[in-house]
KEKE-3310 file (N, C-alpha, C; in steps of 0.2 Angstrom, whole numbers, plus 5000, padded with zeros to 4 digits):
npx = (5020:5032:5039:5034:5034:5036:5027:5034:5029:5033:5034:5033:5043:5032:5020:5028:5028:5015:5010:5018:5018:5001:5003:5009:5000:4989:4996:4999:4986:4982:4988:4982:4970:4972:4978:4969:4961:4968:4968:4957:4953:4964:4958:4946:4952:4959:4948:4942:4954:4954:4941:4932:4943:4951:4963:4975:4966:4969:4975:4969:4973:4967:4953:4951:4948:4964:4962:4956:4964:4975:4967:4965:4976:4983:4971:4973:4989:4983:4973:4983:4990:4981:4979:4989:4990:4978:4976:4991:4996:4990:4995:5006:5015:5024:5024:5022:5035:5043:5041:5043:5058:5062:5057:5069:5078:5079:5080:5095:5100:5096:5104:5116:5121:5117:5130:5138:5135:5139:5153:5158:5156:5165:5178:5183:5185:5198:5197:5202:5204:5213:5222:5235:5252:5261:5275:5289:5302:5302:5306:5321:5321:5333)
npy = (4772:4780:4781:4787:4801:4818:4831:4847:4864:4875:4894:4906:4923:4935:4930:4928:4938:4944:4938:4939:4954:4953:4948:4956:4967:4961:4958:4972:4976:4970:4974:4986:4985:4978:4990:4997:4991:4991:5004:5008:4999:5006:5019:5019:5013:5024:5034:5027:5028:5041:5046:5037:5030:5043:5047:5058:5069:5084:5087:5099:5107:5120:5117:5108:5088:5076:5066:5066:5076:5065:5054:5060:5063:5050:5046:5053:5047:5037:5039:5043:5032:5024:5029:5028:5015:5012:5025:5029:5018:5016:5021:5023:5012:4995:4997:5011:5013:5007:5014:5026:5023:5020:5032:5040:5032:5034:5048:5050:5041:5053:5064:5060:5056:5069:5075:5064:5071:5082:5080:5075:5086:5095:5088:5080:5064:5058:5054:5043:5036:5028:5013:5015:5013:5002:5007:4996:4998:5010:5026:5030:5038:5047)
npz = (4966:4972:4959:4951:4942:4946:4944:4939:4941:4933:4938:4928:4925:4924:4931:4944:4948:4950:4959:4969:4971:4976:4987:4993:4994:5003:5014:5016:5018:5028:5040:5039:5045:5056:5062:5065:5073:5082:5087:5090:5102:5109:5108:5116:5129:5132:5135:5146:5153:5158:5158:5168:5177:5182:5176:5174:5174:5179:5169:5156:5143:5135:5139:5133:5134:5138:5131:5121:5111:5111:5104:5093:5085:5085:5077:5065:5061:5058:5047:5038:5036:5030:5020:5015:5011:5001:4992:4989:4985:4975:4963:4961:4961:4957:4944:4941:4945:4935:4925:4928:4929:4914:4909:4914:4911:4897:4896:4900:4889:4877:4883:4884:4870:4866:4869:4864:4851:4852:4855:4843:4832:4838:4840:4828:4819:4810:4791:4784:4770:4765:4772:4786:4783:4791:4799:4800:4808:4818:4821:4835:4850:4856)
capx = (5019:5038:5043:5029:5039:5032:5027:5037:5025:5037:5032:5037:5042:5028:5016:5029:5028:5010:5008:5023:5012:4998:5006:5012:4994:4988:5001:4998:4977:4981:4992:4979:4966:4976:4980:4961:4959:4972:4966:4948:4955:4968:4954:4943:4956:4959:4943:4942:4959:4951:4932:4933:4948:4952:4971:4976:4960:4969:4978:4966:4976:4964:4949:4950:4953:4972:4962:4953:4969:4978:4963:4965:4981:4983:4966:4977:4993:4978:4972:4990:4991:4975:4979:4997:4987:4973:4978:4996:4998:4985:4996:5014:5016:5028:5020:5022:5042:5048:5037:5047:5064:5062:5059:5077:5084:5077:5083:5101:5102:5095:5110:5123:5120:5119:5134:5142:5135:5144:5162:5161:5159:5168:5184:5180:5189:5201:5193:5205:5201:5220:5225:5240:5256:5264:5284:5292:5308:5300:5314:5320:5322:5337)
capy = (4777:4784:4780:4791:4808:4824:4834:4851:4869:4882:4901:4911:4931:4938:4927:4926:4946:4946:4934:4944:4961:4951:4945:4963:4972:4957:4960:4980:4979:4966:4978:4991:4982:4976:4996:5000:4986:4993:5011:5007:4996:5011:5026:5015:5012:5032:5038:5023:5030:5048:5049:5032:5030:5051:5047:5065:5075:5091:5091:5100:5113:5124:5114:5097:5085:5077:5058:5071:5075:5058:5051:5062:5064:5042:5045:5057:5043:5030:5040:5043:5024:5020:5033:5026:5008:5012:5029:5032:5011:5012:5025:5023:5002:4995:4998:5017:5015:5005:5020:5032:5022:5020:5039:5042:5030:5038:5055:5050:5041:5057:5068:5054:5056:5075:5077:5060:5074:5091:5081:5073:5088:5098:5086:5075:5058:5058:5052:5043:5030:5023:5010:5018:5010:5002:5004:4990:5000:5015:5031:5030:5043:5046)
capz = (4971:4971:4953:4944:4941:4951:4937:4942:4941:4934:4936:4924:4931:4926:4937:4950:4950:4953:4964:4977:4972:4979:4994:4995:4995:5008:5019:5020:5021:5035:5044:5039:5049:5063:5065:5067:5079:5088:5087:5093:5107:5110:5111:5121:5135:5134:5138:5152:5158:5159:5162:5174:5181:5184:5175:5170:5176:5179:5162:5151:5138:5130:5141:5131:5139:5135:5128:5115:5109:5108:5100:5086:5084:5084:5070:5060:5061:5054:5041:5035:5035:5025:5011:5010:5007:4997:4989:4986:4982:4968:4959:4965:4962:4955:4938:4940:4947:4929:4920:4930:4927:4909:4908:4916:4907:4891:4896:4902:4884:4875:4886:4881:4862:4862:4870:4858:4843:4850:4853:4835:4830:4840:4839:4822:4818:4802:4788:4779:4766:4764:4777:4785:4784:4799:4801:4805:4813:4823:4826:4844:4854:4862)
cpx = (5026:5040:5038:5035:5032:5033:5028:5033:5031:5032:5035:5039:5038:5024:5020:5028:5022:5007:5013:5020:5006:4998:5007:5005:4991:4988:4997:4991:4978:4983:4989:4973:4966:4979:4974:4959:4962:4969:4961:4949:4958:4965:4949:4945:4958:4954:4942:4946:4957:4946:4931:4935:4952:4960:4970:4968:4962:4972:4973:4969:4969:4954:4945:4953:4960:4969:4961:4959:4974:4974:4964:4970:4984:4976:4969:4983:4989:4976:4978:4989:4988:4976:4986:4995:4984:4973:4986:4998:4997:4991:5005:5015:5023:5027:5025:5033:5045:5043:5045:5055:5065:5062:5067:5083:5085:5080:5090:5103:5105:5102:5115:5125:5120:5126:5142:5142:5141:5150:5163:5161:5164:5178:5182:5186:5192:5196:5196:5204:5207:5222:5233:5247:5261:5272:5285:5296:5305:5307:5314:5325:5327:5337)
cpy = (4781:4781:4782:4799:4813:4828:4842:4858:4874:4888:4905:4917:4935:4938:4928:4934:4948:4943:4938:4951:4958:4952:4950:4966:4968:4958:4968:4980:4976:4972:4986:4989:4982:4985:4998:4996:4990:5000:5011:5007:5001:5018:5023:5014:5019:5036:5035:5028:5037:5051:5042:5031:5037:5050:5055:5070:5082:5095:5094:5107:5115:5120:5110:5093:5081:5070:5062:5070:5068:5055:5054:5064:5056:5042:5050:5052:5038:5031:5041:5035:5022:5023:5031:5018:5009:5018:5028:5025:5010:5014:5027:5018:5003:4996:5008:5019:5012:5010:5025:5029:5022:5027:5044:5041:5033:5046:5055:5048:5046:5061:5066:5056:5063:5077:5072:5068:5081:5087:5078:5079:5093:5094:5079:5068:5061:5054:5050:5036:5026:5020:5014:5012:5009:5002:5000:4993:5010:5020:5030:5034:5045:5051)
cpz = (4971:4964:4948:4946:4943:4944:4941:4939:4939:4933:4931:4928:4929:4930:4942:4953:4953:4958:4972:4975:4976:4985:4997:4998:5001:5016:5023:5021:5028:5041:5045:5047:5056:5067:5068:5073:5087:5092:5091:5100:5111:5113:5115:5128:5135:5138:5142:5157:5163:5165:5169:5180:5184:5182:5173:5169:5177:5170:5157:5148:5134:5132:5137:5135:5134:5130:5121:5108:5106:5106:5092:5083:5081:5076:5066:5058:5056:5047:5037:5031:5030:5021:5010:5006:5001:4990:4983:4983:4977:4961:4958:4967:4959:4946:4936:4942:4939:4925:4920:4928:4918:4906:4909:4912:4899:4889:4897:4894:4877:4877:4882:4873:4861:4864:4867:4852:4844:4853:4846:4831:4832:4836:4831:4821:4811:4799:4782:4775:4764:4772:4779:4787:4790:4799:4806:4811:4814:4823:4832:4843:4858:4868)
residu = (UNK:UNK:UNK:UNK:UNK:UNK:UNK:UNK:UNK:UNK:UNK:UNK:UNK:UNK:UNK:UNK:UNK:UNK:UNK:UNK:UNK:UNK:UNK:UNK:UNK:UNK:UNK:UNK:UNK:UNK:UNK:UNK:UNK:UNK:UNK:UNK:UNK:UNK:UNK:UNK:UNK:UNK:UNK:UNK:UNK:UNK:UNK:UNK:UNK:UNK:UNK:UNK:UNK:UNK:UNK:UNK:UNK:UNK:UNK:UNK:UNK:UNK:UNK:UNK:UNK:UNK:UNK:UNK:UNK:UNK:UNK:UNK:UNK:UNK:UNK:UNK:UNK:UNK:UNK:UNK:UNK:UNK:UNK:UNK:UNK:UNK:UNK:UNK:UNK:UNK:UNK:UNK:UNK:UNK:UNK:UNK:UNK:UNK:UNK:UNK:UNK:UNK:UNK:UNK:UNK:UNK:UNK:UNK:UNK:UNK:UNK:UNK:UNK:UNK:UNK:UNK:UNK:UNK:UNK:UNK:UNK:UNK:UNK:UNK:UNK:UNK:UNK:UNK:UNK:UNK:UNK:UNK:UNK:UNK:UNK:UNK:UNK:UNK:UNK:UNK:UNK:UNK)
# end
């Protein structure tokens, strides 16, 4: 029972990367849902407040009433939210961020190397094929 060895599961970082984009996607639908729950619950309790209860009966700007507005103002906040999950996620992961680094990285190289080529030539190196000889005793300068 304790003297057989626990045979130890490594991830590599491939897997572990897809497994935390998982966890990730999970995360934000849950968060998606749980906004709509709210939202529903949220404009349900408006029109209660309103047409029921007479909360803010005399506010009507432009003869809506004011839940009108906060209904659709909180359903414009929601769909924001749904297209940051389900749109801008599919397309802007992290897939698309090591595209876009590699393209940077690729152009600062590029810049690097053209401006190695105009100071060689501008300023060029000697080009001398004889080692030069080192004096031992240096002039000093008085």
């Amino acid at each position: 029972m304790f003297s057989k060895k626990q045979e130890s599961t490594k991830i590599d970082r491939e897997q572990r990367e897809l497994i935390e984009h998982a966890q990730f996607r999970i995360k934000q639908k849950k968060n998606l849902f749980r906004h709509f729950i709210v939202f529903l619950a949220g404009a349900v309790l408006l029109i209660i407040l309103n047409k029921f209860l007479d909360f803010g009966t005399n506010f009507r700007p432009g003869q809506v009433d004011w839940f009108v507005w906060a209904v659709l103002l909180w359903f414009f906040l929601f769909l924001i939210h749904f297209l940051n999950v389900f749109l801008f996620s599919s397309f802007m992961n992290k897939k698309w961020e090591h595209e876009q680094l590699d393209k940077l990285v690729a152009k600062q190289k590029e810049k690097i190397a053209k401006l190695q080529n105009k100071v060689d030539q501008e300023h060029p190196l000697p080009n001398s094929t004889e080692p030069k000889a080192i004096n031992p005793n240096p002039p000093l300068n008085p």
